[in-house]
One Martini backbone bead per residue (centre of mass of N, CA, C, O) as a GRO file, in nm:
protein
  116
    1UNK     BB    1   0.063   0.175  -2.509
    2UNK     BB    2   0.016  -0.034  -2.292
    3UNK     BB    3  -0.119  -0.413  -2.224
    4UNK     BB    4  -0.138  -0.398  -1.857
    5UNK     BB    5  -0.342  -0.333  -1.651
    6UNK     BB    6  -0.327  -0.277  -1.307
    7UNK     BB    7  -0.481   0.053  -1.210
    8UNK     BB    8  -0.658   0.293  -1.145
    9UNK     BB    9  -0.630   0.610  -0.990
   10UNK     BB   10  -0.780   0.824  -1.195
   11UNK     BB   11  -0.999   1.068  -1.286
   12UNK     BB   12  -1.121   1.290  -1.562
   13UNK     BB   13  -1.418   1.475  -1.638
   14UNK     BB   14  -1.519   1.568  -1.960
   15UNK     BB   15  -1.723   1.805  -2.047
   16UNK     BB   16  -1.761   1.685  -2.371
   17UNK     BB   17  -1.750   1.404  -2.253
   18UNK     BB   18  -1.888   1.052  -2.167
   19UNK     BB   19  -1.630   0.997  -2.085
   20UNK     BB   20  -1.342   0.942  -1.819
   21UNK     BB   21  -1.031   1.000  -1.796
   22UNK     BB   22  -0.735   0.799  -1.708
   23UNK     BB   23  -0.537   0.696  -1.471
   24UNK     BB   24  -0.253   0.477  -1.509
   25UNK     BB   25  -0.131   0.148  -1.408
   26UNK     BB   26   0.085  -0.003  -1.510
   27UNK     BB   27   0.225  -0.302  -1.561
   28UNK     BB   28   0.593  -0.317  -1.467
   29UNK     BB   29   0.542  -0.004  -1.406
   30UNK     BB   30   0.630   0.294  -1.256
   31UNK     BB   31   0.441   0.518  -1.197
   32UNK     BB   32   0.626   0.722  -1.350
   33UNK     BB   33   0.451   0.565  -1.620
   34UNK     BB   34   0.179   0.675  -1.605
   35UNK     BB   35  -0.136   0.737  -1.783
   36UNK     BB   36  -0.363   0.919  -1.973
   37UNK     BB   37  -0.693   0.745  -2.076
   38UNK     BB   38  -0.917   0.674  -2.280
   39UNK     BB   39  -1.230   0.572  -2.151
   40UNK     BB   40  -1.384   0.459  -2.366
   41UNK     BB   41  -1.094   0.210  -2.399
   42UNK     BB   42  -1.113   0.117  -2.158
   43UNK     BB   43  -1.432   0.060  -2.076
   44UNK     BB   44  -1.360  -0.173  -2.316
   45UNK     BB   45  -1.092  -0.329  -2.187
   46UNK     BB   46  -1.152  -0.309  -1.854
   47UNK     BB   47  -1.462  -0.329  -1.688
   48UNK     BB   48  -1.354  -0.444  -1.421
   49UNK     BB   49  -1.137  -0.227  -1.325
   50UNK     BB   50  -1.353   0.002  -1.328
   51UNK     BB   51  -1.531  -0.135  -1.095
   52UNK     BB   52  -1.306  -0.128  -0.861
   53UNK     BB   53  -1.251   0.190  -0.902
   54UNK     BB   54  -1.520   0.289  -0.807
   55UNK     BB   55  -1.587   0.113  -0.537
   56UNK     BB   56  -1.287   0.235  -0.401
   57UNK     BB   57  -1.446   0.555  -0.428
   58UNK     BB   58  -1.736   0.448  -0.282
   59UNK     BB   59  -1.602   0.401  -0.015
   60UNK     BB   60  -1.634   0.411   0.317
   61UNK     BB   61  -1.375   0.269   0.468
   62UNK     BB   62  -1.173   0.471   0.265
   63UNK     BB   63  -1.033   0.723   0.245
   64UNK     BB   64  -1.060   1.036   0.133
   65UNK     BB   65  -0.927   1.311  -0.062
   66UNK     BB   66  -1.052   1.494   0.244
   67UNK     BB   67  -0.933   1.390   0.442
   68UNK     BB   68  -0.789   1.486   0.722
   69UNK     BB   69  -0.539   1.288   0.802
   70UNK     BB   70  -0.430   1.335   0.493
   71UNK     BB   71  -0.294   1.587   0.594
   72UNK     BB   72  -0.288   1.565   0.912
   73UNK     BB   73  -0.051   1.490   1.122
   74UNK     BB   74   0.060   1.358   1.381
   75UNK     BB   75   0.273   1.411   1.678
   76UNK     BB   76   0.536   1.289   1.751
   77UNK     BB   77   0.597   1.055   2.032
   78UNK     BB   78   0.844   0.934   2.229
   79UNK     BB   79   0.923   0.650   2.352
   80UNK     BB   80   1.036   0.562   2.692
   81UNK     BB   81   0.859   0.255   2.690
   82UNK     BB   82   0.720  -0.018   2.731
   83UNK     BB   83   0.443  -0.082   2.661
   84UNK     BB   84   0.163  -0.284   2.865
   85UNK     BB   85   0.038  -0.451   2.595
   86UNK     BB   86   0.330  -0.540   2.518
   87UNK     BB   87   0.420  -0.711   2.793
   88UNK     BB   88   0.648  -0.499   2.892
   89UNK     BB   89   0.940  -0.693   2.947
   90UNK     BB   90   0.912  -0.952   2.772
   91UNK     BB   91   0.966  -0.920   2.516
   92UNK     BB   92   1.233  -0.871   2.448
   93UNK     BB   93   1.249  -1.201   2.514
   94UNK     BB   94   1.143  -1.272   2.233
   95UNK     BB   95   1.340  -1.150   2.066
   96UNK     BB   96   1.569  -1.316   2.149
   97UNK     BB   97   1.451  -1.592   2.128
   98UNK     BB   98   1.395  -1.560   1.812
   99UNK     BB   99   1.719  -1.455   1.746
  100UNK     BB  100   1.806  -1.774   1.847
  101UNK     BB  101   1.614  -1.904   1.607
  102UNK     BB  102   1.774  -1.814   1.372
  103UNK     BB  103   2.040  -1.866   1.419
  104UNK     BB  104   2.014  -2.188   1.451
  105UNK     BB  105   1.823  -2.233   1.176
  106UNK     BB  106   2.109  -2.114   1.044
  107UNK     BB  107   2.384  -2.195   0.837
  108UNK     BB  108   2.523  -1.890   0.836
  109UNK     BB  109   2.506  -1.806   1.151
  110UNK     BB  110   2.599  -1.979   1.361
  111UNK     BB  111   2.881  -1.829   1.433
  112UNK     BB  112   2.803  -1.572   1.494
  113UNK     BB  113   2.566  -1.684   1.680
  114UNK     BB  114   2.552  -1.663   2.051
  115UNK     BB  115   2.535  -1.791   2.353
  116UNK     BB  116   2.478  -1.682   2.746
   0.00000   0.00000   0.00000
C-alpha cells in the first residue's frame, strides 16, 4: 500500500461488508498503479477524502457515468470561418499582436522573429 492518498476514484459496495472498497489514486502514482483499498481502512485513515469523494459523486453539477453526453459525443464539424463571436477578422491581427510581443520580450527569440 502506498502512503500518500490522492482521492478516491470509485467505490465498490461488498454484500457482506459494512464498508465499500475504494479504488484509490496514489499520490505520485499514474492512474495505471491504482488500487482497490479496504473501506474500512481509508475511511478511518482519510475521512476527509472521502468526503470530499462522497460530495462529488452526490453533485448535481458534474455529469454522473449514466449521462448521455459522456457515452454520445456530438459529430465534429470544421469550421471554415472565423465565428463572428470571436471578433471576426479581428482575432488574427491580436494574434500576430500577441506572437511579437513574445519574439521581441524573449532575448532567445529576437534573431527569429522580425516585423514586417
Amino acid at each position: 500500500m502506498y502512503f500518500i492518498l490522492h482521492f478516491p476514484t470509485a467505490e465498490f459496495v461488498k454484500p457482506e461488508g459494512t464498508h465499500p472498497d475504494y479504488y484509490i489514486k496514489w499520490e505520485s502514482l499514474p492512474y495505471a498503479e491504482a488500487t482497490w483499498e479496504d473501506g474500512s481502512i481509508i475511511e478511518k485513515k482519510w475521512p476527509k477524502k472521502i468526503k470530499e469523494f462522497q460530495d462529488r459523486e452526490d453533485s448535481k453539477r458534474t455529469p454522473s457515468k449514466h449521462c448521455r453526453v459522456l457515452k454520445h459525443r456530438p459529430k465534429f464539424v470544421q469550421v471554415k470561418s472565423q465565428p463572428v463571436y470571436m471578433g471576426g477578422d479581428q482575432v488574427g491581427y491580436f494574434i500576430y499582436i500577441g506572437a511579437a510581443l513574445i519574439c521581441f520580450t524573449s532575448h532567445s527569440f529576437i534573431g527569429m522573429c522580425k516585423m514586417r
